[in-house]
C-alpha positions as CSV (number, residue, x, y, z in Angstrom):
1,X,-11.0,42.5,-22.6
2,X,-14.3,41.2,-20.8
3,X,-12.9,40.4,-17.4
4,X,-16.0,38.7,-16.4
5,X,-15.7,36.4,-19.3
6,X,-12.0,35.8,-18.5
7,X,-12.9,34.5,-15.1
8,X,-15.8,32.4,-16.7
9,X,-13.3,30.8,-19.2
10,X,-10.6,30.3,-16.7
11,X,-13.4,28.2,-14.0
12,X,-14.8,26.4,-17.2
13,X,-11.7,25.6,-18.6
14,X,-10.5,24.2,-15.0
15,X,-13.8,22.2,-14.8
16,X,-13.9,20.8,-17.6
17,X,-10.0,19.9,-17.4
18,X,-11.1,18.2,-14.1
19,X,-13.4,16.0,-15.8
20,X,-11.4,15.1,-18.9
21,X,-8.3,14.2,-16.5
22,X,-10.9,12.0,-14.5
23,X,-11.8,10.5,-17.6
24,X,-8.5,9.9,-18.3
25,X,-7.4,8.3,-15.9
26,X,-10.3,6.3,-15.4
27,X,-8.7,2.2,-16.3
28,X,-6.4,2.5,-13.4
29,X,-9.2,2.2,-11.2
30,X,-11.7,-0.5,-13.7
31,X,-9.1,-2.7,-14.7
32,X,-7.9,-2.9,-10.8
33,X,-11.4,-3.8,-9.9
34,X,-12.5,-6.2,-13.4
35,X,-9.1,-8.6,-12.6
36,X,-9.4,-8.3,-8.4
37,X,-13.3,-9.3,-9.1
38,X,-12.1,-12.1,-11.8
39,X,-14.5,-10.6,-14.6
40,X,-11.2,-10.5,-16.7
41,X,-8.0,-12.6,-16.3
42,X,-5.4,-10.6,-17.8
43,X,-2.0,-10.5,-17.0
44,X,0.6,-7.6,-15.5
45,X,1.7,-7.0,-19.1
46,X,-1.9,-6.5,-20.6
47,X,-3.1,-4.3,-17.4
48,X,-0.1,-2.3,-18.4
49,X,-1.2,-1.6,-21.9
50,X,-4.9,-0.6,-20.9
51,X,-3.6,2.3,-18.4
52,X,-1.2,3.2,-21.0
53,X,-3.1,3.4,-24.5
54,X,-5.7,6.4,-23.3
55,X,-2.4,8.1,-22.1
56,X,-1.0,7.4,-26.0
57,X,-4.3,8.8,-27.5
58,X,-4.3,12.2,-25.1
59,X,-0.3,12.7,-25.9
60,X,-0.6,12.3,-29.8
61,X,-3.4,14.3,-30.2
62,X,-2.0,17.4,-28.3
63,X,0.1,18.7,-31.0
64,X,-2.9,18.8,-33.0
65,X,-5.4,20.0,-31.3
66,X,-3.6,22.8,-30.3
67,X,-2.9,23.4,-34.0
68,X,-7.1,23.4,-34.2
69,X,-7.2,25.5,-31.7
70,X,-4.7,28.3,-32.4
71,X,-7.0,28.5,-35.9
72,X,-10.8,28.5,-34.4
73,X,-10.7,28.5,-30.6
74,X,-10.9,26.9,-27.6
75,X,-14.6,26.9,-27.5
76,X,-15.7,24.8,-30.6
77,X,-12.4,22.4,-30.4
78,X,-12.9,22.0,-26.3
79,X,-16.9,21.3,-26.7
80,X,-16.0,18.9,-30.0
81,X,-12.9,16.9,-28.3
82,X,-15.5,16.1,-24.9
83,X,-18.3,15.2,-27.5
84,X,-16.5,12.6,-29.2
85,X,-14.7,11.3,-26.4
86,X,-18.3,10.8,-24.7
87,X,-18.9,8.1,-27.5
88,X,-15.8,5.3,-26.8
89,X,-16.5,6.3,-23.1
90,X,-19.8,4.8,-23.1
91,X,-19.2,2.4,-25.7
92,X,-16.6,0.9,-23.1
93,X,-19.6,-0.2,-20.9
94,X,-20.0,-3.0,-23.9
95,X,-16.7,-4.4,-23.9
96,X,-16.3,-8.5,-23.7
97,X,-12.9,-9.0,-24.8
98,X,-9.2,-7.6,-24.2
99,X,-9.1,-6.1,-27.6
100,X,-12.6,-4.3,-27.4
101,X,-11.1,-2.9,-24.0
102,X,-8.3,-2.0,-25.7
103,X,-9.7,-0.1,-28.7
104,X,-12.8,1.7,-26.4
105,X,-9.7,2.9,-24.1
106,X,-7.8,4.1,-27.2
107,X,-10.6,6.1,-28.0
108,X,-11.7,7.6,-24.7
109,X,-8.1,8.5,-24.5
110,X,-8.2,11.5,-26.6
111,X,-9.9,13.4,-23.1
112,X,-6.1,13.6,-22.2
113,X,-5.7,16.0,-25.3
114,X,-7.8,18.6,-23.1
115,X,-4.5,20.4,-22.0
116,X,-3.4,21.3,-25.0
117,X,-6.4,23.3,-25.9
118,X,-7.0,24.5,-22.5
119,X,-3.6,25.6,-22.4
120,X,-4.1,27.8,-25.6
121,X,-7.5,28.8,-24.4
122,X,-6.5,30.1,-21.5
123,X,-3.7,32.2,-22.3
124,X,-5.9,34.2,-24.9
125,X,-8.1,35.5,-22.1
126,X,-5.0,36.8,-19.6
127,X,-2.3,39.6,-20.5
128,X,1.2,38.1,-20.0
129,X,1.3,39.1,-16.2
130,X,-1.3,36.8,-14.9
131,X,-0.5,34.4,-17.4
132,X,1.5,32.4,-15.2
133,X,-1.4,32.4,-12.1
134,X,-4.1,31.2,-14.3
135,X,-1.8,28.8,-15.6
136,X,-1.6,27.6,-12.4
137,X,-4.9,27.4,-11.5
138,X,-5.9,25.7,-15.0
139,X,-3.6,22.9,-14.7
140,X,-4.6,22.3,-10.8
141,X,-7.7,20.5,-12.8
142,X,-4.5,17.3,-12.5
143,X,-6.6,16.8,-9.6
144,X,-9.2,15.2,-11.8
145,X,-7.2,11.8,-11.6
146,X,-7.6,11.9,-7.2
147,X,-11.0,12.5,-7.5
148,X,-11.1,9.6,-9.5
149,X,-9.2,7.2,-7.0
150,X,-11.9,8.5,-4.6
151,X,-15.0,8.3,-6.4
152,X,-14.4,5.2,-9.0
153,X,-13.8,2.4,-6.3
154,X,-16.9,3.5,-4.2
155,X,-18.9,3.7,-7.1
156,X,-18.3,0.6,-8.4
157,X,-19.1,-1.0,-4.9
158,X,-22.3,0.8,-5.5
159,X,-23.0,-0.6,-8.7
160,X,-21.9,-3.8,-8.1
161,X,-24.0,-4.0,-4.5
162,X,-20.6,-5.2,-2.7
163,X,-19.4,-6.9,-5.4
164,X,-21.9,-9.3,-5.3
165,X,-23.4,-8.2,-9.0
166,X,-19.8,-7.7,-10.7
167,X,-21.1,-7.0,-14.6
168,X,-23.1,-4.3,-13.2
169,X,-19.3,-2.7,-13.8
170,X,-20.4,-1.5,-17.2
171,X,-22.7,1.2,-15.5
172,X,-19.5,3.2,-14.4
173,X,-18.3,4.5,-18.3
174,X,-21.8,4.9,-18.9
175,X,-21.7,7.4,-16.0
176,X,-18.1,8.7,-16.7
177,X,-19.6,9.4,-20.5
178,X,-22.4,11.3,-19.5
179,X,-20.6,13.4,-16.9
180,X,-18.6,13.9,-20.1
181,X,-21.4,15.2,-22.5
182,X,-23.1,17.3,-19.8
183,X,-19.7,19.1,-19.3
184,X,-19.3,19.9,-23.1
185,X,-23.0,21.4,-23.4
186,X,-22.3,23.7,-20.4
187,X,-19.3,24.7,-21.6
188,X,-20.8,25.4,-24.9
189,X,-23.5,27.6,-23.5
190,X,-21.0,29.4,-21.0
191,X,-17.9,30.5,-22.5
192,X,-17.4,32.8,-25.4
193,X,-14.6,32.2,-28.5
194,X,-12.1,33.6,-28.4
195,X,-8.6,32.9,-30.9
196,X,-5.0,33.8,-30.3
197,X,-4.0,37.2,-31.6
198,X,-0.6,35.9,-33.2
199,X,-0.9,34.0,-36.9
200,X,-1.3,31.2,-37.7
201,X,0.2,30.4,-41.4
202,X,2.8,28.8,-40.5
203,X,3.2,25.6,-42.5
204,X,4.1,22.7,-40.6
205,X,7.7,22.3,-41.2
206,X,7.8,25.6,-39.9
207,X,6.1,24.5,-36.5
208,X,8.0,21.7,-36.2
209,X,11.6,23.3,-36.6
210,X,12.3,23.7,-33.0
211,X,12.8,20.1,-32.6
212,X,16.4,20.7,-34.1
213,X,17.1,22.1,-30.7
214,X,18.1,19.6,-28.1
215,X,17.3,21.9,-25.4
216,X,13.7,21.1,-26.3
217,X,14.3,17.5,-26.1
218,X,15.5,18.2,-22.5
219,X,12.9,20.0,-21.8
220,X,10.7,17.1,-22.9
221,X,12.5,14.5,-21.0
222,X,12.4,16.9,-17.8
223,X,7.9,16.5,-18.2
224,X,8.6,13.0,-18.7
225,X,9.2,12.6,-15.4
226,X,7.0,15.0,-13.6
227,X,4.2,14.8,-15.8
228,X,4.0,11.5,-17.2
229,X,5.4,9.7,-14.0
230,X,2.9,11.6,-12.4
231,X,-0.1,10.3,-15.0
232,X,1.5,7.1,-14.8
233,X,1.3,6.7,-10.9
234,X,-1.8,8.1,-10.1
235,X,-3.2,4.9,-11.9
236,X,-0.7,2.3,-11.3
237,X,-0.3,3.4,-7.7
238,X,-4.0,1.8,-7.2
239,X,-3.4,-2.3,-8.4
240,X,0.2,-1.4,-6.3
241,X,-1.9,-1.5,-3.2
242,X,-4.2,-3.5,-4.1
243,X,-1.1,-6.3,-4.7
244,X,1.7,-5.2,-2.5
245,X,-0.6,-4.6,0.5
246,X,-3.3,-6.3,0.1
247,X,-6.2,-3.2,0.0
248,X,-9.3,-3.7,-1.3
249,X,-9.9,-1.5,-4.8
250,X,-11.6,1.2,-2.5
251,X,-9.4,1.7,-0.3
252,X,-6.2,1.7,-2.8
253,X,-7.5,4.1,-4.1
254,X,-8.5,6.9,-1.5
255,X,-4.2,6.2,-0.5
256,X,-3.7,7.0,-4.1
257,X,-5.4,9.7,-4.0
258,X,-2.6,11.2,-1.4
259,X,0.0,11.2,-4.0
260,X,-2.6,12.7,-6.9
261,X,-4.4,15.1,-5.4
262,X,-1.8,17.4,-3.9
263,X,0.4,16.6,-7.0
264,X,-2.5,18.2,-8.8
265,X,-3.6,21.1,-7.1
266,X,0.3,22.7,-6.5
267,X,0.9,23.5,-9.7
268,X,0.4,26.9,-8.9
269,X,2.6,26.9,-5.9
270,X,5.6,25.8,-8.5
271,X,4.6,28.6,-10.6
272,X,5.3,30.8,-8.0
273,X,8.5,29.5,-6.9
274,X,9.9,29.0,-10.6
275,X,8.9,33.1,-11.0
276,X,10.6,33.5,-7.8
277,X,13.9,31.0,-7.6
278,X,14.1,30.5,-11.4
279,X,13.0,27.2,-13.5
280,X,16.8,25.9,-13.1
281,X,17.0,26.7,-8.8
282,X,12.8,24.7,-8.9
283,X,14.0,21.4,-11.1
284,X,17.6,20.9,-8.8
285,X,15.2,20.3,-6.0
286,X,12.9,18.5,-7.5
287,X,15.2,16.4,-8.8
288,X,17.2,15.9,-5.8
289,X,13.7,15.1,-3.4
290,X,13.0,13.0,-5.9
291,X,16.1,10.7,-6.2
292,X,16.1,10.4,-1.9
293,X,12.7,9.2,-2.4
294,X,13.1,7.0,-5.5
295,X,16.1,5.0,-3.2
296,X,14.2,4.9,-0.4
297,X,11.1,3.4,-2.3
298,X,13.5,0.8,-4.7
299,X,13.9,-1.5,-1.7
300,X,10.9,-4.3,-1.6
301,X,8.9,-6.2,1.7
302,X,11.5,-9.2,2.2
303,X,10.7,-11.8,4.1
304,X,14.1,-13.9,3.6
305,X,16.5,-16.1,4.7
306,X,20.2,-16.2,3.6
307,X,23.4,-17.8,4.9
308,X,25.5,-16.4,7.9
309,X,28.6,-17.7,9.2
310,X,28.8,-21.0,10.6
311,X,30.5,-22.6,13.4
312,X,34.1,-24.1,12.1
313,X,36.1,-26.7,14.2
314,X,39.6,-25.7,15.1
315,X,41.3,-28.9,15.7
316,X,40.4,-32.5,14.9
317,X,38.2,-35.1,17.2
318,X,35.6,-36.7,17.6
319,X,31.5,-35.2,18.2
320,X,30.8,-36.2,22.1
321,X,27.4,-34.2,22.7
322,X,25.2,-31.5,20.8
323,X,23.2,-29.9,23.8
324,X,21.7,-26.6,24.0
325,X,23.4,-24.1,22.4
326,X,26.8,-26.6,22.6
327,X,28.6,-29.1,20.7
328,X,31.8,-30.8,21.9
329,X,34.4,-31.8,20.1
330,X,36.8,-34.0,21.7
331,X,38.0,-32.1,25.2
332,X,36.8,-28.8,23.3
333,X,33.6,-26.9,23.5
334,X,31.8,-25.0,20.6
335,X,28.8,-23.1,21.7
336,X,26.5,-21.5,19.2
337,X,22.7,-19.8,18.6
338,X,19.8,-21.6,18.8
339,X,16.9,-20.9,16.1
340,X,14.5,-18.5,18.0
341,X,10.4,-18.7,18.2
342,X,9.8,-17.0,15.0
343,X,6.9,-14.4,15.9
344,X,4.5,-12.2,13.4
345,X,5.6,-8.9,12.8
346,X,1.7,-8.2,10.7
347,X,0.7,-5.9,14.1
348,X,3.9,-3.9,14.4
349,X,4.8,-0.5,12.7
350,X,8.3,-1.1,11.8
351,X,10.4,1.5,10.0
352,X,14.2,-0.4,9.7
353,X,14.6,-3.9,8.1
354,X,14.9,-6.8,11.4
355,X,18.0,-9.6,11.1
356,X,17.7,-12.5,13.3
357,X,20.3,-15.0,13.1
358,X,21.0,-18.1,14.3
359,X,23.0,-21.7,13.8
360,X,21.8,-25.2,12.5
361,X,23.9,-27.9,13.6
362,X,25.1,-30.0,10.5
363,X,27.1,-33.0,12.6
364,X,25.9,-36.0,14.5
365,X,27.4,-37.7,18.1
366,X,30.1,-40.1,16.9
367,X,31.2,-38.3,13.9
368,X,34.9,-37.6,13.5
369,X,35.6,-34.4,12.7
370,X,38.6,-32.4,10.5
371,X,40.2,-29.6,11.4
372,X,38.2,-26.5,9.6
373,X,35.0,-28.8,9.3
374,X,31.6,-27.0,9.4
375,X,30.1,-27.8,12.8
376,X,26.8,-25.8,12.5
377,X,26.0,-23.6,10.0
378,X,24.5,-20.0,9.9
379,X,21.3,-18.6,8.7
380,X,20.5,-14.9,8.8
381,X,17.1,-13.9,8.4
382,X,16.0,-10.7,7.2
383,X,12.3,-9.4,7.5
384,X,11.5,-5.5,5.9
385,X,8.0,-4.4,6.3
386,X,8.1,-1.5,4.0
387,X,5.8,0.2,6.2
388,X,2.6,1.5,4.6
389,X,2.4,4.7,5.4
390,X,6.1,5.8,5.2
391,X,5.6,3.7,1.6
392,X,2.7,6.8,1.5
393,X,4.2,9.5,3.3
394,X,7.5,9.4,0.9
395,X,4.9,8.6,-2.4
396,X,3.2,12.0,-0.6
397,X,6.9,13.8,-1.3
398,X,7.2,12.1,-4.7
399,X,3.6,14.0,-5.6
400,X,4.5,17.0,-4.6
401,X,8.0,17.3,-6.0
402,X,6.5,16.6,-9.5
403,X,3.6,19.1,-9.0
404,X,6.1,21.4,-8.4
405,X,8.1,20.0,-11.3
406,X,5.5,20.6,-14.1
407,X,5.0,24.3,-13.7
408,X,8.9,24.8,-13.5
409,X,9.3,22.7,-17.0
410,X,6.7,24.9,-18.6
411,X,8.4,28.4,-17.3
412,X,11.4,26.9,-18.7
413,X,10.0,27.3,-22.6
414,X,9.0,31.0,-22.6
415,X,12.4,32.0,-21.7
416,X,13.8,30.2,-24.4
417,X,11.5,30.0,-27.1
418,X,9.8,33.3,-26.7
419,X,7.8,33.2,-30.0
420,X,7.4,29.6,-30.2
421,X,5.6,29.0,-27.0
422,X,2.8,26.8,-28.2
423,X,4.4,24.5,-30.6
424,X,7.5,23.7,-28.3
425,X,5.2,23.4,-25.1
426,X,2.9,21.0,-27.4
427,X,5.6,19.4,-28.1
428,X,7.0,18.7,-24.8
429,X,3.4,18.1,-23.7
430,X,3.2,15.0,-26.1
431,X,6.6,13.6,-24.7
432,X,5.5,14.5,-21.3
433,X,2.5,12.8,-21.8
434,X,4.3,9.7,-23.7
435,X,6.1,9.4,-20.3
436,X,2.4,8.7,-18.9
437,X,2.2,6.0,-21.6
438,X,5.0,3.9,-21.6
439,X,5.6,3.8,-18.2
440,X,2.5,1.3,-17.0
441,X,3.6,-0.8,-19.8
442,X,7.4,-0.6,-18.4
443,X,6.2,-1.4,-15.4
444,X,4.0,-4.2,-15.7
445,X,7.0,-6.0,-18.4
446,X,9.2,-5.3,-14.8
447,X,6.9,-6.5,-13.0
448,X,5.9,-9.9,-15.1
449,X,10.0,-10.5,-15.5
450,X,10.8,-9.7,-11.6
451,X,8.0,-10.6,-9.1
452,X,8.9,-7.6,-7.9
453,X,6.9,-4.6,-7.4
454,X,9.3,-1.8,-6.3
455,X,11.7,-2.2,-9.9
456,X,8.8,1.1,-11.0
457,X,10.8,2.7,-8.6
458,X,13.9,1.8,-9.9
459,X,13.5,2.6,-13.4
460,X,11.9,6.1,-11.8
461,X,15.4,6.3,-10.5
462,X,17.6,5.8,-13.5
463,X,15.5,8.3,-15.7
464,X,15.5,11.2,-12.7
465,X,19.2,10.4,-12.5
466,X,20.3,10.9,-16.0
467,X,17.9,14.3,-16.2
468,X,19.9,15.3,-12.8
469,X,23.0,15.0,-14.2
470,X,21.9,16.7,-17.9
471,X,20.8,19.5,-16.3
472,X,23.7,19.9,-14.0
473,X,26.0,18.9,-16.9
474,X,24.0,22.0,-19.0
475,X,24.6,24.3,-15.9
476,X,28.4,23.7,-16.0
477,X,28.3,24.3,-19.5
478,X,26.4,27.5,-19.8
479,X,28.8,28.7,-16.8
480,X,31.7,28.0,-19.0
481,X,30.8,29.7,-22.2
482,X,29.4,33.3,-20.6
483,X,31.4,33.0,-17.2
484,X,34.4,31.0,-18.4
485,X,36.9,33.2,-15.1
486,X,33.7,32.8,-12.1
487,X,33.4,28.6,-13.6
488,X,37.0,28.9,-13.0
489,X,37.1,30.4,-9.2
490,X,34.2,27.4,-8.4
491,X,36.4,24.3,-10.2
492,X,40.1,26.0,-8.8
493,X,40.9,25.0,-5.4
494,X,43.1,28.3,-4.6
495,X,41.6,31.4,-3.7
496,X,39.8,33.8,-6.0
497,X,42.3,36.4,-5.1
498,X,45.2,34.1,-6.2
499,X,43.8,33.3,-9.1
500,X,42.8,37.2,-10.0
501,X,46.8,37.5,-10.1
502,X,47.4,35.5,-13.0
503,X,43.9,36.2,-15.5
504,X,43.0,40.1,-15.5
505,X,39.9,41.1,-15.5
506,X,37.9,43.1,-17.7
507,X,35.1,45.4,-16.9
């Protein structure tokens, strides 16, 4: 084996990753910036469908174009898929309507597909031992989706001239599509072939026949999460800002860049510690990090007012004076809280939700008055600021944990599907990168139904919850059926040494 021309096809293979991944990512940042500018008026639904349909196209095609590749290598199949995604990429840049958006995206979407064949491609080039390392540093080209956050909003301002020319928009594809093409030709006069040494006649019932397991369902729910949420946030985190905080499209998008790029480039790291700590030990934590943050983040900017408990009369009479802060009743005296100055909290970094609360009195002077009557009632009002950056810093956390997250998912396979690496990690690829579909469009139907833009968070939380408790659930199990007397010292409350009394053990 060349080494040089391993090293070549690993950096190409990263690159060009990069690129595709920027590619594919690209609407969260145009469709942000065409409805802020008002070149289109389409709703939270229909922005939802246009981040998720080149997600659909890149998960789909994974299964096969890894098929392709396993059969006549990563060169030809990598250079091909970048060629032809080049064409709807620039075609975009002539779109008028929703539907022409809608079918360029579905087509520029098969850059997503990438992985698949960068994943195969890869592998051929590295013995088994550094497998796992350049791996890692293949699928750090995630980072593809920060670098466009960073580079899409100021180059639209660019194009645009402020904003000031908006349909000079149609320039950006144009650009993404020949960043595109130039990246296929060098990759085609770089890299050598090379095909997997393992055969490839299997028909396709056979490659399909792991998806009678529903480990490999788990497995595919797991990248869901990590993966797809991941794909799904890095563009939906962008019109989030833009909306929730009021950020201009430039600026939303270097703060999503926080949760993408370092969600991108530790992939390796969770390599590492899933060699280490084991896949099992890596997803418990992520998991777990990721439900704290997921409760923290479900809870929206409030700026509400609700009722509080009043002032009630305790004998009968009649009202004799409301002053400040005191309303007499007869011979007896009810004091209670005047409405304070309401002030602006805009200027303030506050971390814990404020209450003020005060009373409204709802009697005149004259009236006669029942025992238990309302004299004044109460108001409580609540003000949450949901703090930017600790809104980042824990979005920061959520990166991370899934970064982490999609290397352990992928050790995971090898361990249980030995000789059926590539068709069950295609596999859970496409449902990984479904998650990246669905999820914009779950979000913006949440969204259009609520008013509210933190239920992404919540449905986030149902979905980690119930893979928390399957794996933990799986755990128990496994521990039940090969360690049925050690599940029993963990679920018994006595003493192991009690319990050693009553079941012998065998050695």
């Amino acid at each position: 084996m060349n080494q040089r021309q391993s090293y070549i096809a690993l950096t190409m293979n990263t690159l060009a990753f990069t690129v595709c991944f920027a590619v594919w990512t690209m609407n969260g940042v145009l469709v942000t910036f065409l409805v802020d500018q008002g070149i289109f008026g389409w709703d939270k639904s229909q922005i939802g469908w246009l981040i998720g349909i080149p997600v659909l196209t890149g998960s789909i095609m994974r299964l096969p174009v890894g098929v392709l590749t396993d059969k006549y290598g990563g060169k030809p199949v990598y250079a091909l898929l970048m060629f032809i995604a080049a064409i709807p990429t620039y075609l975009l840049s002539y779109a008028t309507t929703y539907e022409h958006f809608l079918w360029g995206s579905l087509g520029f979407g098969l850059s997503g597909a990438s992985f698949a064949v960068g994943i195969a491609y890869t592998s051929v080039w590295f013995t088994k031992e550094k497998q796992g390392t350049a791996l890692g540093i293949f699928g750090a080209g995630n980072a593809g989706s920060a670098l466009t956050s960073l580079a899409a909003p100021w180059l639209l301002k660019s194009v645009t001239n402020g904003g000031e020319d908006p349909e000079a928009w149609r320039v950006v594809p144009q650009i993404y599509a020949a960043i595109l093409f130039t990246m296929a030709v060098v990759f085609t006069l770089t890299t050598t072939n090379k095909k997997a040494v393992h055969s490839s006649g299997q028909s396709l019932k056979q490659r399909l026949a792991p998806l009678k397991y529903i480990r490999v369902w788990r497995f595919g729910l797991y990248y869901f999460i990590v993966f797809g949420g991941f794909v799904a946030l890095a563009q939906w985190l962008i019109p989030y800002y833009v909306s929730a905080y009021g950020m201009s499209v430039a600026l939303a998008g270097l703060m999503a860049s926080i949760f993408s790029f370092p969600s991108g480039v530790i992939r390796a790291l969770g390599g590492y510690l899933s060699d280490k700590f084991g896949a099992r030990a890596v997803m418990y934590w992520v998991f777990g990090w990721c439900l704290v943050c997921f409760v923290l983040l479900c809870v929206p900017r409030m700026d509400i007012e609700s009722p509080g408990q009043g002032v009630i009369a305790d004998r009968a009479g009649v009202v004799r004076t409301i002053g400040t802060g005191l309303i007499t009743v007869g011979e007896r005296d009810y004091s209670f809280i005047q409405q304070p100055t309401m002030t602006s909290h805009d200027d303030e970094t506050l971390v814990w939700p404020t209450f003020t609360f005060w009373h409204q009195p709802v009697v005149a002077v004259g009236d006669t008055i029942v025992k238990k009557q309302l004299l004044a009632k109460g108001t409580t009002h609540i003000y949450f600021q949901a703090n930017v950056w600790i809104f980042t810093i824990l979005v920061f956390i959520v990166g991370i944990a899934m970064g982490i997250g999609k290397a352990a998912v992928y050790k995971y396979i090898p361990e249980y599907f030995p000789n059926e690496v590539g068709v069950v990690g295609g596999i859970v690829g496409v449902i990984g990168g479904l998650g990246g579909f669905v999820c914009p469009i779950i979000f913006g139907y949440l969204l259009k139904a609520t008013g509210i833009w933190t239920t992404a968070w919540m449905f986030f939380f149902i979905v980690t919850l119930v893979c928390h408790l399957w794996l933990h659930w799986t755990v128990r199990r496994i521990m039940r059926e090969q360690a049925p007397l050690l599940s029993r010292q963990i679920d018994d409350r006595r003493l192991p040494e009690e319990m050693a009394e009553e079941i012998p053990i065998r050695v």
